[in-house]
N, C-alpha and C positions, 0 to 999 in steps of 0.2 A: 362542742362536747367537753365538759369538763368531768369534776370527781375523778380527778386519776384519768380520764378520759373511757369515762365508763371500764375502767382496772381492767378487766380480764380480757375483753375486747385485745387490748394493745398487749399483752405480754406477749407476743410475740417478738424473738431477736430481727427476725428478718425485715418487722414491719419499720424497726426504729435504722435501721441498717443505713438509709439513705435518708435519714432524718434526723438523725443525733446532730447538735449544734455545742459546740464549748461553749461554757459560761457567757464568755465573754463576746461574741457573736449575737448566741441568744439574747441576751439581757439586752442589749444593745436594741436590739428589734420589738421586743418587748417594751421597753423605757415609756411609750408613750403611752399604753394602756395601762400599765400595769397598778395604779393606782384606783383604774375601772373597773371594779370584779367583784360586784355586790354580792356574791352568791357563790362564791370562791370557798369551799367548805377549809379548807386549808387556813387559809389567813384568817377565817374566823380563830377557829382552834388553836392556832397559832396566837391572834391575839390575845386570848385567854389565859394560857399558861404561861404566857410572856408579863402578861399584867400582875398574875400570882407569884411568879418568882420574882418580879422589882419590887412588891411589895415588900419583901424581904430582903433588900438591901438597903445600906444608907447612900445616898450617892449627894447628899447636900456638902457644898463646896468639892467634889470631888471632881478630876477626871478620868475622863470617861472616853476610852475608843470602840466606837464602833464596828467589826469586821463583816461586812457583805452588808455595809448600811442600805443599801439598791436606794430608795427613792425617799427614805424616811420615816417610812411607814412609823414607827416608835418613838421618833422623835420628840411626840408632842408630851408625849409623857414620860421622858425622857427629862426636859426641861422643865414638867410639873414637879421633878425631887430635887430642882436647884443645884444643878452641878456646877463647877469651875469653869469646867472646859469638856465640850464632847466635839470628838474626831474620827469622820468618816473613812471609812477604807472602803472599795469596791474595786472589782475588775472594770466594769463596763462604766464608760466615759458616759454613757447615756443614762445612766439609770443617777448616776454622780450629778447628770444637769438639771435632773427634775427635782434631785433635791435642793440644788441652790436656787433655783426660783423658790423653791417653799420655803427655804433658809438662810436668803441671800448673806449672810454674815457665816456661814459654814465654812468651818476647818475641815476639808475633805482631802484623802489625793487616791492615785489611781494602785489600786493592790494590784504588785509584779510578785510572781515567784513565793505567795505564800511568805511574804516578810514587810513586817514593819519598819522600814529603816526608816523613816523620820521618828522614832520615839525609842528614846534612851531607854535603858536598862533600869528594871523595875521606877517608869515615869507616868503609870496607869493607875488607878483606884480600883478600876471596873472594865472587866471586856465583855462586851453583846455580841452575840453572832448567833442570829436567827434566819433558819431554811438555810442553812450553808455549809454547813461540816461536809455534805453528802456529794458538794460540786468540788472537794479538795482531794485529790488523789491521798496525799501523801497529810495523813489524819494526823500522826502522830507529829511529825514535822511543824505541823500550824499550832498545833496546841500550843509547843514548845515553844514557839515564837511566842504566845500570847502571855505563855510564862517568862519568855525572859522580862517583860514590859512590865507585868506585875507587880506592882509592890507587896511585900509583904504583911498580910492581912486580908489583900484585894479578893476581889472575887469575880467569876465567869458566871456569865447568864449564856446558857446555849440552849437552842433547840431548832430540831430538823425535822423533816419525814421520818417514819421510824422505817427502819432496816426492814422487819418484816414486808412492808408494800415495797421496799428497793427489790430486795431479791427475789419478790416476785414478778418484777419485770416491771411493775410501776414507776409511771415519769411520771415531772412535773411537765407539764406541755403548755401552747399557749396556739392562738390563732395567727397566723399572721399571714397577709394575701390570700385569705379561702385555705389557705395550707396551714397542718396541725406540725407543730415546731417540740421536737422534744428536747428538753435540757440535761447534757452527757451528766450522769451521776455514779456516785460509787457508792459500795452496800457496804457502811463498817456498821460493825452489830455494836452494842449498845455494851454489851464486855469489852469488848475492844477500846470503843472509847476511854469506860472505868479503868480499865488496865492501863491506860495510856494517862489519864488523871492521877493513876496511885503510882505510879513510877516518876511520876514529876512530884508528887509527894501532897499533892492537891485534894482537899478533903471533900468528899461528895454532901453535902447540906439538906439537899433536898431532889427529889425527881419523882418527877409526872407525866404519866403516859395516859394518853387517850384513845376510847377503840371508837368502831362506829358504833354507834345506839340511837336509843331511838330521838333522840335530839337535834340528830344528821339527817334522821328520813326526810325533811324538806328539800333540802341542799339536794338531794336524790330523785326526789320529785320534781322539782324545779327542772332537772336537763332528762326526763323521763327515763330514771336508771334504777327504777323499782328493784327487778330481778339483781341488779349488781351490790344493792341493799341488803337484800337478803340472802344473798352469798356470803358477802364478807362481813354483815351485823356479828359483834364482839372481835373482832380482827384488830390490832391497834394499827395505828393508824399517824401518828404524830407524839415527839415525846420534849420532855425540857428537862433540864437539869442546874442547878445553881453550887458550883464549886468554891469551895475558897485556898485560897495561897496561906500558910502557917503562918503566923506573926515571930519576925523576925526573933531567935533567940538575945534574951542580955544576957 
């Protein structure tokens, strides 16, 4: 069962109560599928709005770190804009190993505590962190880390689930052993974030939210969640955003 696992089915607290798993657990058990998921409405959507905000970065010779790289997933077009150097960060040591088989020359290491300590103070071009803001407790904290790394001029590619399906009780879930596996998340709404951008002094460029429409009814059809379609049709659903750091004063 996917699509949120048919959303309203699962909002229930009770049901996740003995089913929450941290990031870093999940992903772990996940690592080896997670690549497999033709039909995954999310990672479509996701790749869409990801492909339209790199469009609008320069990222040739630049570097570039990645924050929740999981397996690579954007990789390959990542490397289509000719960076310098891209460098993975993830929790989960598992989802880090599927990506050095797809990239065995990978700059990777294992995300502790929400901090990049291998990478000095403004030594970034570009930070990515896609599906992941919402598995960071502490939002404003990470950002700020992403800001210290920054360079001035740099820019933030981010995008998550949107808040709306968190706080409605919506996970990202997955299959694992016959057992549906939820991954612990937090609801920052989408001002929160902005507010937490404009106090680091970070200019918002561009943002894109997507609902369901009728473009998803397959994706819906596919795991028989007609009625879950037409509940939440224009609901959003997934969002992106492309920030940039001010170019340092002369």
């Amino acid at each position: 069962m996917t699509v949120f696992q048919k959303v309203q089915h699962y909002f229930s607290d009770e049901f996740f109560a003995s089913k929450n798993k941290q990031p870093r657990a999940a992903y772990n058990m996940w690592a080896q599928d997670y690549d497999n998921q033709p039909d995954n409405l999310m990672l479509a959507l996701d790749e869409e709005i990801f492909s339209t905000l790199l469009n609008d970065v320069n990222l040739s010779n630049k570097i570039i770190a990645d924050v929740g790289c999981g397996t690579g997933r954007h990789w390959k077009k990542i490397f289509n804009k000719n960076p310098k150097q891209l460098i993975g960060f993830d929790v989960s040591e598992g989802m880090i190993k599927i990506l050095q088989q797809k990239f065995p020359a990978a700059e990777t290491h294992l995300l502790m505590n929400d901090t990049l300590n291998q990478l000095k103070n403004e030594s970034c071009d570009a930070i990515i962190s896609t599906l992941t803001i919402a598995h960071i407790k502490n939002a404003s904290g990470a950002i700020a880390e992403w800001n210290r790394v920054l360079k001035p001029g740099g820019s933030i590619i981010l995008t998550d689930y949107h808040p709306f399906v968190l706080a409605k009780g919506g996970k990202r879930t997955f299959t694992h052993n016959n057992k549906t596996i939820a991954v612990n998340n937090y609801v920052h709404s989408i001002e929160s974030i902005k507010d937490i951008a404009g106090q680091l002094h970070l200019q918002l460029l561009r943002f894109i939210e997507k609902v369901i429409d009728e473009p998803a009814r397959p994706y819906y059809e596919k795991q028989h969640a007609l009625d879950v379609y037409e509940k939440w049709k224009g609901s959003p659903i997934i969002y992106g955003m492309c920030l940039k750091k001010p170019d340092a004063t002369l």
